[in-house]
C-alpha positions as YAML, in Angstrom:
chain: A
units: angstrom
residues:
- id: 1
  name: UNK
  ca: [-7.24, 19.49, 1.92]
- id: 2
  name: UNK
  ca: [-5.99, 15.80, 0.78]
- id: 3
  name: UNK
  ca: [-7.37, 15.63, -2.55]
- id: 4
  name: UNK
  ca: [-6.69, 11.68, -2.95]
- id: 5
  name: UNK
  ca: [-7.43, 10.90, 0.28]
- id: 6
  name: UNK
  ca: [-11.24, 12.26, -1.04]
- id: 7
  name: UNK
  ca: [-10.49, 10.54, -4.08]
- id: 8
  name: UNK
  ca: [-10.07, 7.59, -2.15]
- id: 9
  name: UNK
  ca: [-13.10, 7.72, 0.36]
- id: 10
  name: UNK
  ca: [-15.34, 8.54, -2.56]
- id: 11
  name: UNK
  ca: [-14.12, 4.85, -4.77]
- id: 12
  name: UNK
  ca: [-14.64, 3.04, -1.20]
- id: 13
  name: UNK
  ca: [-18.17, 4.97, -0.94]
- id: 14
  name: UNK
  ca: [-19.46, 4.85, -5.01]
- id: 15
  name: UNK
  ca: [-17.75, 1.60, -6.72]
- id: 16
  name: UNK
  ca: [-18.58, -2.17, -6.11]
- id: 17
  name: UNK
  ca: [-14.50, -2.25, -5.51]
- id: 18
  name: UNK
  ca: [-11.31, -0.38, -4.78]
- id: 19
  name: UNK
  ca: [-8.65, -2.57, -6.68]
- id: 20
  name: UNK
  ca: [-5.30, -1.78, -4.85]
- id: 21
  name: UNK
  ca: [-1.86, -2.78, -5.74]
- id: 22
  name: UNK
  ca: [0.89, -3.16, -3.73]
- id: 23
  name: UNK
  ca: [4.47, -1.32, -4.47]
- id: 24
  name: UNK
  ca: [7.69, -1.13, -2.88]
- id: 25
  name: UNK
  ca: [9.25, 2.00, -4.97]
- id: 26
  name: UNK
  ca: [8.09, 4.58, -7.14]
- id: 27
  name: UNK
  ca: [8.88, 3.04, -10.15]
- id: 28
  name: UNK
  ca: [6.31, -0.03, -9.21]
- id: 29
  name: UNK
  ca: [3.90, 2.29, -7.72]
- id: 30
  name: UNK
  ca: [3.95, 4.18, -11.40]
- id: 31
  name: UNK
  ca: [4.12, 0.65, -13.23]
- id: 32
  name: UNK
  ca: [1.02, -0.06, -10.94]
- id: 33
  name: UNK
  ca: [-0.93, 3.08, -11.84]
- id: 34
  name: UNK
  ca: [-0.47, 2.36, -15.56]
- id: 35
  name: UNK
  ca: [-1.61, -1.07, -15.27]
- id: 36
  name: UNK
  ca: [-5.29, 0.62, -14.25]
- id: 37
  name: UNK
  ca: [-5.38, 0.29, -10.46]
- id: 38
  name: UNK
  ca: [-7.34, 2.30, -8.58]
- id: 39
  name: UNK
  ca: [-4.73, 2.98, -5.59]
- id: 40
  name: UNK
  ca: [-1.46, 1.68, -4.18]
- id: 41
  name: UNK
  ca: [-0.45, -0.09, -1.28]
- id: 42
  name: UNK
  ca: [2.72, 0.96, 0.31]
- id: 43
  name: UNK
  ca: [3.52, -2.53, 1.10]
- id: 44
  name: UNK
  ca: [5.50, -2.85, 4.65]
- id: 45
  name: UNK
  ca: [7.18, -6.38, 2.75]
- id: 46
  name: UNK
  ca: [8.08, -4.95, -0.39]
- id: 47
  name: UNK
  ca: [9.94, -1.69, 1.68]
- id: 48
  name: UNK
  ca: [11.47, -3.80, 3.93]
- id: 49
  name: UNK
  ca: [12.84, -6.02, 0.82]
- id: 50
  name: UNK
  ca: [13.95, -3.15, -1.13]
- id: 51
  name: UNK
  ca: [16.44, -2.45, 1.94]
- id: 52
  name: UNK
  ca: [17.43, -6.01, 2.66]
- id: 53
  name: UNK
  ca: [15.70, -6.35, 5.67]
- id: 54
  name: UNK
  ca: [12.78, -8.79, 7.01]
- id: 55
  name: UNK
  ca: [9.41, -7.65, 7.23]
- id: 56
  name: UNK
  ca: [9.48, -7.60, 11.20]
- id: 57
  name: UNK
  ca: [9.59, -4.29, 12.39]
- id: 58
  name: UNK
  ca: [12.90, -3.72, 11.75]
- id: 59
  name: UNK
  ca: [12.89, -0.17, 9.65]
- id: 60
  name: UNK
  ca: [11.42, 2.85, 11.67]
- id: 61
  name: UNK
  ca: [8.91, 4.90, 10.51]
- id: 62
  name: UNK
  ca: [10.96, 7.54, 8.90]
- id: 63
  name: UNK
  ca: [12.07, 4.67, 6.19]
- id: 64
  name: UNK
  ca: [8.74, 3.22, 5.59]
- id: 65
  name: UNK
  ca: [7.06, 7.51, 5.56]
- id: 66
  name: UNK
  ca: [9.96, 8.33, 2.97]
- id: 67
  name: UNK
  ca: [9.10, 5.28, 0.85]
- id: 68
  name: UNK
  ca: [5.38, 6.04, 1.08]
- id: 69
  name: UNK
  ca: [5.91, 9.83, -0.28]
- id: 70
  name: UNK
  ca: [8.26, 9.02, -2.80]
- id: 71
  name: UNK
  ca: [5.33, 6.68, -4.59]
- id: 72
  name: UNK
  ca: [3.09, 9.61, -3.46]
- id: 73
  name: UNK
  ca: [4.88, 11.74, -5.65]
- id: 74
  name: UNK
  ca: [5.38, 9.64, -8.42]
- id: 75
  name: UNK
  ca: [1.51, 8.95, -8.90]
- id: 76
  name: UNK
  ca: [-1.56, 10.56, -9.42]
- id: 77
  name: UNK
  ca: [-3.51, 7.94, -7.62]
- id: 78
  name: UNK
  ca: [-3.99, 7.90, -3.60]
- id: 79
  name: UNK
  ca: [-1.74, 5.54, -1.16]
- id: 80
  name: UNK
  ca: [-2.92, 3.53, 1.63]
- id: 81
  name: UNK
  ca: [0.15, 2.89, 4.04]
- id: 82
  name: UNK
  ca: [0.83, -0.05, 5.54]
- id: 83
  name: UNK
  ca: [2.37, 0.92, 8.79]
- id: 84
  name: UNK
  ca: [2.35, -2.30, 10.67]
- id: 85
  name: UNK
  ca: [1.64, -2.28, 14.46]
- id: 86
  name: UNK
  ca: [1.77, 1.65, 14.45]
- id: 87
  name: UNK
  ca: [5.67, 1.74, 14.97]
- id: 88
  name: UNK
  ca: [5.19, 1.53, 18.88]
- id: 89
  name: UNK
  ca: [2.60, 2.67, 21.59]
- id: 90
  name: UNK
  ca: [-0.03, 5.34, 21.38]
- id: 91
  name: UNK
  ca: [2.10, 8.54, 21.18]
- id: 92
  name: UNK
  ca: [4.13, 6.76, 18.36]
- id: 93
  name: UNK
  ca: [0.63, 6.43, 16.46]
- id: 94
  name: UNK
  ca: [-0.36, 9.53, 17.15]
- id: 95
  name: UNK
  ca: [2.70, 11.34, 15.31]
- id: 96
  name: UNK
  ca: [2.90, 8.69, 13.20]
- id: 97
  name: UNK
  ca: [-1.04, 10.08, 11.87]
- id: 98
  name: UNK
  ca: [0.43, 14.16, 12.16]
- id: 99
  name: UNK
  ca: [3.29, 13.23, 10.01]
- id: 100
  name: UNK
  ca: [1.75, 10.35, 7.18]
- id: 101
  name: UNK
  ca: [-1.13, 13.01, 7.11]
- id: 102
  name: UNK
  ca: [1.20, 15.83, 6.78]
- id: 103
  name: UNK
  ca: [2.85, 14.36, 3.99]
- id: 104
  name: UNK
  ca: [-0.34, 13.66, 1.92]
- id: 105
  name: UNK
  ca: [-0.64, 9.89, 2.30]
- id: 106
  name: UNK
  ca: [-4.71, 8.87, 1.77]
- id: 107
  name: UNK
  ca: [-4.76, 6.20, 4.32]
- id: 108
  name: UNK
  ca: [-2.61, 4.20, 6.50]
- id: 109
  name: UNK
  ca: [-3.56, 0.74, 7.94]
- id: 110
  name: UNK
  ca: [-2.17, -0.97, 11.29]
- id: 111
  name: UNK
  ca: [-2.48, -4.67, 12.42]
- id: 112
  name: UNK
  ca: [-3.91, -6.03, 15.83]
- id: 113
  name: UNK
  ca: [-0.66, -7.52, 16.61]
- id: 114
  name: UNK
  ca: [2.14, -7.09, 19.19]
- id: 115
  name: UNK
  ca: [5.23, -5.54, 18.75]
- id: 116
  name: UNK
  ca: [7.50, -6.46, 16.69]
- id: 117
  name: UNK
  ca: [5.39, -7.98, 14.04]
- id: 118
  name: UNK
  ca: [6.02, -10.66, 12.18]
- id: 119
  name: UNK
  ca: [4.89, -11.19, 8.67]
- id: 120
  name: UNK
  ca: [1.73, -12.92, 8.44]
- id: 121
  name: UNK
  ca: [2.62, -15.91, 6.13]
- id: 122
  name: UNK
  ca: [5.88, -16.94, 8.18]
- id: 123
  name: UNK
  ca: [5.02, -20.12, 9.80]
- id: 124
  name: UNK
  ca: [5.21, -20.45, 13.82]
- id: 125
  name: UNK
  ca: [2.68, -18.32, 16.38]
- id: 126
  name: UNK
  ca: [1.45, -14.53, 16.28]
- id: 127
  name: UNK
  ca: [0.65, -12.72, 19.22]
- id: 128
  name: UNK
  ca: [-2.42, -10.51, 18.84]
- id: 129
  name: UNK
  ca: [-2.33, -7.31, 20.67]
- id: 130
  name: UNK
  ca: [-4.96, -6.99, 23.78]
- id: 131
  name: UNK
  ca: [-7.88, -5.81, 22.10]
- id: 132
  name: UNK
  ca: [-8.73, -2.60, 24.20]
- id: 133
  name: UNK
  ca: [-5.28, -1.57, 23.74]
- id: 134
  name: UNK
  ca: [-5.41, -1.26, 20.02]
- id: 135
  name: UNK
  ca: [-8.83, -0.06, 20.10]
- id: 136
  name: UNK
  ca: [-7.21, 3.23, 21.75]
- id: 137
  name: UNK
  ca: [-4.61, 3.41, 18.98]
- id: 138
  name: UNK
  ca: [-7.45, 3.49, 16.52]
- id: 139
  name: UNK
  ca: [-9.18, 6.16, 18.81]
- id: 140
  name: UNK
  ca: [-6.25, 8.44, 19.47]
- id: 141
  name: UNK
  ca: [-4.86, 7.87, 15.36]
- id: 142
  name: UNK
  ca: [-8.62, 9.10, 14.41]
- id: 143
  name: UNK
  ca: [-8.48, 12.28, 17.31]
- id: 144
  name: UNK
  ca: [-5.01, 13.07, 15.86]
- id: 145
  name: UNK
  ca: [-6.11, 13.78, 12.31]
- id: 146
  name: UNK
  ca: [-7.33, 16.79, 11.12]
- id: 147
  name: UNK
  ca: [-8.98, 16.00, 7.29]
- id: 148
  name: UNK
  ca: [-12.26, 14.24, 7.60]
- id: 149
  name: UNK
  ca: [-11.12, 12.42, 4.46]
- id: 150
  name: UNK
  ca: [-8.09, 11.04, 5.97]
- id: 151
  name: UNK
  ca: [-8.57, 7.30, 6.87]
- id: 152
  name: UNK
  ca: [-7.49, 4.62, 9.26]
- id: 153
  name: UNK
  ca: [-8.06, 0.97, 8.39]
- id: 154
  name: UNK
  ca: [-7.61, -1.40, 11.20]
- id: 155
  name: UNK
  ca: [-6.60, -4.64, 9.91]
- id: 156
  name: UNK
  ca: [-7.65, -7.82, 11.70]
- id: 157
  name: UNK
  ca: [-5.18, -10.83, 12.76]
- id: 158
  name: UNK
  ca: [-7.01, -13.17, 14.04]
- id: 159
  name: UNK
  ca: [-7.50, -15.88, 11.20]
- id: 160
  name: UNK
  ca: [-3.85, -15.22, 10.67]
- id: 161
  name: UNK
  ca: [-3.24, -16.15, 14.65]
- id: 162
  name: UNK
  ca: [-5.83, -19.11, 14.79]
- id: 163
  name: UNK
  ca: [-8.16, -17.05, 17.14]
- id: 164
  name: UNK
  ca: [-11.01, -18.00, 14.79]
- id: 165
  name: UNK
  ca: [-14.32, -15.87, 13.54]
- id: 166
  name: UNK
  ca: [-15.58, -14.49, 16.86]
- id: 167
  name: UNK
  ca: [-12.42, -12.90, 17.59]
- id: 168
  name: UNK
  ca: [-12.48, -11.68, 14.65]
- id: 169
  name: UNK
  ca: [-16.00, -9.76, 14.59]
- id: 170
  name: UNK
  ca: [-15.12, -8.86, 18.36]
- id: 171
  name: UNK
  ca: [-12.12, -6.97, 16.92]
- id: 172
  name: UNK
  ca: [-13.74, -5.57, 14.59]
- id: 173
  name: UNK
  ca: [-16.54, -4.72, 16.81]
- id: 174
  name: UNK
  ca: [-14.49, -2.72, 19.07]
- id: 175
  name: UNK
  ca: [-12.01, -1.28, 16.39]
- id: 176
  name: UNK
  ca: [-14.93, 0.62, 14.41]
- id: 177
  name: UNK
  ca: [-16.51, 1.78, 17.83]
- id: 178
  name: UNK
  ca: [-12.92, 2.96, 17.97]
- id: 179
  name: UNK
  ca: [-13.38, 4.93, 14.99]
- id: 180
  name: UNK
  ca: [-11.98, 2.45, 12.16]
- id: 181
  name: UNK
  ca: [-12.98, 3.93, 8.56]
- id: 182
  name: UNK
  ca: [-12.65, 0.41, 7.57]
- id: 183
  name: UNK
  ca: [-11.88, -2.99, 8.30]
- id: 184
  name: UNK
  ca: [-8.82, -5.45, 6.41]
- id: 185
  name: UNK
  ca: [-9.76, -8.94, 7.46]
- id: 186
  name: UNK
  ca: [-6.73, -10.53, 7.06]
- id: 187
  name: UNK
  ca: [-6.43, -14.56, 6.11]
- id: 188
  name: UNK
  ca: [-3.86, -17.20, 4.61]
- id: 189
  name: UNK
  ca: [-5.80, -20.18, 4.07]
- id: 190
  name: UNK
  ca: [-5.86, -21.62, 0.64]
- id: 191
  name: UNK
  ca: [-9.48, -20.74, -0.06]
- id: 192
  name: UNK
  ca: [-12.12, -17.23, 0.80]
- id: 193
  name: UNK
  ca: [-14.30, -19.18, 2.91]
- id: 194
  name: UNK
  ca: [-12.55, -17.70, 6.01]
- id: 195
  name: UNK
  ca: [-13.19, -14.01, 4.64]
- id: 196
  name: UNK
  ca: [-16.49, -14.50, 3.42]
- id: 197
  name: UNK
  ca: [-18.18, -16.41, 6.34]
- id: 198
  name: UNK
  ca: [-16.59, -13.23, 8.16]
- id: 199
  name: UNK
  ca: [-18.42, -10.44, 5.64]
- id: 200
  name: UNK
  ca: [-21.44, -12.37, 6.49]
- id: 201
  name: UNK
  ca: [-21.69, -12.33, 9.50]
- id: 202
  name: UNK
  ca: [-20.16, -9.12, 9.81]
- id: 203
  name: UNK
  ca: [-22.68, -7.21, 7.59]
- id: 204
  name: UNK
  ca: [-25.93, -8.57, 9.16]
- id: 205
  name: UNK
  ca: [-25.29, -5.30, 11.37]
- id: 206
  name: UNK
  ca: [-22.63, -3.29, 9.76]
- id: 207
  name: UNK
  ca: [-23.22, -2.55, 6.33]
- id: 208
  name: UNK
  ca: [-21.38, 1.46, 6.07]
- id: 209
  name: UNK
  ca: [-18.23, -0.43, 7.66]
- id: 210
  name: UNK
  ca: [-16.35, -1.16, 3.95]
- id: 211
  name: UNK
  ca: [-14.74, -4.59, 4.13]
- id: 212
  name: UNK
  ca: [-10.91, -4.95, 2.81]
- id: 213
  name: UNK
  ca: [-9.22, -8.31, 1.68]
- id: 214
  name: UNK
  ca: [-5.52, -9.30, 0.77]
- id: 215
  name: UNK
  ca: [-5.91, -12.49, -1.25]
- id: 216
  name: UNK
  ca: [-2.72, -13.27, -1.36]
- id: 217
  name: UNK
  ca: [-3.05, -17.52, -0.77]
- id: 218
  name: UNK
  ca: [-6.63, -17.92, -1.49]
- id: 219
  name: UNK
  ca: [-5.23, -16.31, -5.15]
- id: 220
  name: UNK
  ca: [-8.39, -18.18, -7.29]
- id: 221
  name: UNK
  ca: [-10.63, -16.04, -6.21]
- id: 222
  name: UNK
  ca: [-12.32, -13.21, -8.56]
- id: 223
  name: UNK
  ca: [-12.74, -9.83, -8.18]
- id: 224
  name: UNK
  ca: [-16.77, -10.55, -9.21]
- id: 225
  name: UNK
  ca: [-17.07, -12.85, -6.09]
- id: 226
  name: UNK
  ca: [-15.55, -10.44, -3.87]
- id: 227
  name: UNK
  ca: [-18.28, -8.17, -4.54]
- id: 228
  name: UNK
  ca: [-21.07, -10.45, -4.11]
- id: 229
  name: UNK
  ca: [-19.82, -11.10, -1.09]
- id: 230
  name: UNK
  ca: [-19.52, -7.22, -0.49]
- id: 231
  name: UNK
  ca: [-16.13, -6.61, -0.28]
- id: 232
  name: UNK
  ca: [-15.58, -2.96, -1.03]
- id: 233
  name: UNK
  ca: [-11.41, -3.04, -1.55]
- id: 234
  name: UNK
  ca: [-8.70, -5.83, -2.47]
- id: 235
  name: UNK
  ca: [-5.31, -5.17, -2.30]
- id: 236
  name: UNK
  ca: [-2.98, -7.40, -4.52]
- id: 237
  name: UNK
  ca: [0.20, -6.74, -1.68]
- id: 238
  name: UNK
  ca: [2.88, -8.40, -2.94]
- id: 239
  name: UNK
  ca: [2.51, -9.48, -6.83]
- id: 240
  name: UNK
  ca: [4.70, -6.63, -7.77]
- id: 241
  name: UNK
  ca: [7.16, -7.40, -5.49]
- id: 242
  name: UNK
  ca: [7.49, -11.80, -6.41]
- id: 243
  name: UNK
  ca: [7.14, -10.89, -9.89]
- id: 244
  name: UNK
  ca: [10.70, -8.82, -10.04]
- id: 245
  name: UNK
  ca: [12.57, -11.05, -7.99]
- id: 246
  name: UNK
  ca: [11.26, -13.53, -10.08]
- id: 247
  name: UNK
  ca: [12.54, -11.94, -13.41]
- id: 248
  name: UNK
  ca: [15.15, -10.53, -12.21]
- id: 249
  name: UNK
  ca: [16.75, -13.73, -10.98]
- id: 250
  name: UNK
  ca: [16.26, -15.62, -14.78]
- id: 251
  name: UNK
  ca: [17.68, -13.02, -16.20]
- id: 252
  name: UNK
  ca: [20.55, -11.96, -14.17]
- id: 253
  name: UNK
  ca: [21.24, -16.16, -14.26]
- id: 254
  name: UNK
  ca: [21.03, -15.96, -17.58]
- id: 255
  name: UNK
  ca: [23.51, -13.41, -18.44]
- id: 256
  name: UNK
  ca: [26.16, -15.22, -15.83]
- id: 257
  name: UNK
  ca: [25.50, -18.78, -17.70]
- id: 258
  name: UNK
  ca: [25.64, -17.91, -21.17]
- id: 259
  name: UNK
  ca: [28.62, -15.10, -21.10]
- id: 260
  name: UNK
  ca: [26.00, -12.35, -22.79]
- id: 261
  name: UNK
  ca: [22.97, -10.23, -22.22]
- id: 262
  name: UNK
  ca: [21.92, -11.26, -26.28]
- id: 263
  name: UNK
  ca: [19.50, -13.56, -25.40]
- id: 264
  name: UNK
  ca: [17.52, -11.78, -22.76]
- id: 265
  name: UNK
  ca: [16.70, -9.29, -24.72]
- id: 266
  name: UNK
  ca: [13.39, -10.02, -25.52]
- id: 267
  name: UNK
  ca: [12.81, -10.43, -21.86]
- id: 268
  name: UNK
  ca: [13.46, -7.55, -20.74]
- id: 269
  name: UNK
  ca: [11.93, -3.85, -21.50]
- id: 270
  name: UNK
  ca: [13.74, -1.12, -23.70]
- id: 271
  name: UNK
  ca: [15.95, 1.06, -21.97]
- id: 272
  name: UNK
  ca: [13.16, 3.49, -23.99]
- id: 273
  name: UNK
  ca: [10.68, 1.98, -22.08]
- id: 274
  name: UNK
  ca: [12.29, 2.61, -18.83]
- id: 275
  name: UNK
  ca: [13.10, 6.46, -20.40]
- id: 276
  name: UNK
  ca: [9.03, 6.97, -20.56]
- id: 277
  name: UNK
  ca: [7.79, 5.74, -17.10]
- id: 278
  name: UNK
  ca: [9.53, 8.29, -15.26]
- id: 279
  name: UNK
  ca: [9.09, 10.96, -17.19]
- id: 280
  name: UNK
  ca: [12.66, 11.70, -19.33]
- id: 281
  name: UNK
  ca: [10.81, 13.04, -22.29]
- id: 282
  name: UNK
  ca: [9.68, 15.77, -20.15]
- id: 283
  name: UNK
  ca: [12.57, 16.53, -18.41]
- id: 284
  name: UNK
  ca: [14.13, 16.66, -21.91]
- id: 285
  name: UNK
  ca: [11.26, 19.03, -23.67]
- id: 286
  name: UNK
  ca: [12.17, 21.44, -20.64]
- id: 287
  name: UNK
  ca: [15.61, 21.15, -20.97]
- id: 288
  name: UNK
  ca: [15.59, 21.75, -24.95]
- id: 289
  name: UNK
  ca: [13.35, 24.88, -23.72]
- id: 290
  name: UNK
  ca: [15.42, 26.79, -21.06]
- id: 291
  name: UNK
  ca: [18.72, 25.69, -23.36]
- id: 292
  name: UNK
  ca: [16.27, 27.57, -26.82]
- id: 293
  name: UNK
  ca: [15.47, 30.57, -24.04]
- id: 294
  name: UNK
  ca: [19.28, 30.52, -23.16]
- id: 295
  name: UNK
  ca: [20.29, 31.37, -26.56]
- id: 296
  name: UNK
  ca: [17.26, 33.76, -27.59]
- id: 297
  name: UNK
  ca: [18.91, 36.14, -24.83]
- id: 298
  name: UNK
  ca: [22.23, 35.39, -25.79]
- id: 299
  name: UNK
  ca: [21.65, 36.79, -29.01]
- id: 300
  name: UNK
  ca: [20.26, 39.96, -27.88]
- id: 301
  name: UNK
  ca: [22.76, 40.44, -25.77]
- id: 302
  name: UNK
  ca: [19.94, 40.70, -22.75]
- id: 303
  name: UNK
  ca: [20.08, 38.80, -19.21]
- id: 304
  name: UNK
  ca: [17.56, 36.41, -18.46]
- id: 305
  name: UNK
  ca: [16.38, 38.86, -15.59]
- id: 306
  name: UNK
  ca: [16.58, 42.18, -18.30]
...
């Protein structure tokens, strides 16, 4: 039994929405849950940029699974995995499900595009993936698991490829005959109009199919609008991720311009600060425990196992 996968079907099920934030460590997954989220996104940009690498299929699943657990771990709140195209063809989904399942992951999500993907805001064509063929990745990842909490979200391409709104609510169509739990309608124009004429249209006939969005460029709009237009999740992807490159590259500028780290200082958080979000002050409480235990059997000249 998952316990946050529940956790996580139940928001989806019981809230007017699921806010999600995207992290690509533990530290920003535990930064996230502070901040009052109600889940995290294992973003596939922020783990490929914590290794160096583009977001274009070039880490395996092993890396992005080990990156996923680690925030896992780190939180109480569940984690929806962003595992791109699947990491290959259907038998690579299908352990791809035993093992993020395994693990305790809530949810994973995988785009309707072909092999190797390419991020979705890099300019130049996508190829969307034939639409029967990712249909059976949906059906085999939802055959594979074995929590009825689990979930699969299958995340929709085709604004992002210029395939337009019936493509779209074909997908869709298809992906939740599939199985789909849900259904990330993916989008980079500069306004929601694309999303919303697509929850329209698409709830005139499937209202229990939750609706996702990623408003990453259409970034005015509110979380009240997104409701009205019954969106039941939004992930905030890659926030986390802009905003420390961002303040990491003043400060670190900084410090190389002036000759001192004096006058960042009130820039940057205590090392204190640091101490409390993972956890020293417990590992020290223990430690000043088993060190007071140490020395109560010293004294009586016992073994700890006496």
């Amino acid at each position: 039994m998952n316990k946050k996968s529940e956790k996580l079907r139940d928001a989806l099920y019981t809230r007017d929405i699921v806010k999600v934030v995207g992290a690509h460590d533990a530290l920003s997954a535990i930064i996230g849950e502070n901040a009052g989220f109600d889940a995290i996104w294992a973003s596939g940009l922020g783990i490929s940029a914590t290794h160096g690498v583009p977001d274009a299929s070039i880490l395996n699943m092993t890396e992005f699974l080990e990156a996923a657990e680690f925030m896992d771990q780190a939180t109480s709140i569940p984690v929806i995995a962003d595992c791109d195209t699947g990491f290959g063809e259907v038998n690579n989904v299908k352990r791809m499900i035993k093992e993020y399942e395994r693990r305790g992951i809530a949810a994973v999500c995988i785009e309707d595009k072909q092999f190797p993907k390419r991020n979705s805001f890099l300019s130049g064509g996508q190829k969307l993936a034939d639409i029967n063929e990712f249909s059976t990745k949906i059906e085999i990842a939802k055959r594979t698991q074995t929590t009825d909490s689990f979930m699969v979200i299958a995340r929709l391409e085709s604004f992002i490829a210029g395939a337009g709104l019936e493509d779209a609510l074909k997908r869709a169509k298809s992906y939740t005959e599939a199985g789909a739990d849900a259904i990330l309608v993916h989008s980079k124009a500069k306004n929601a109009e694309e999303v919303f004429s697509f929850s329209e249209r698409w709830l005139e006939e499937n209202k229990s199919v939750p609706l996702i969005v990623v408003p990453t460029t259409y970034n005015q709009v509110q979380i009240e609008e997104l409701i009205i237009h019954k969106f039941k999740m939004v992930i905030y992807a890659n926030q986390a991720l802009r905003a420390s490159v961002s303040s990491m590259q003043q400060v670190l500028h900084n410090i190389i311009h002036q000759g001192t780290s004096k006058f960042i200082e009130d820039e940057v958080a205590e090392v204190k600060k640091v101490f409390n979000l993972i956890g020293t002050d417990d590992l020290n409480q223990t430690q000043q425990w088993f060190d007071g235990r140490l020395d109560q059997y010293k004294r009586l000249g016992l073994g700890m196992n006496s």
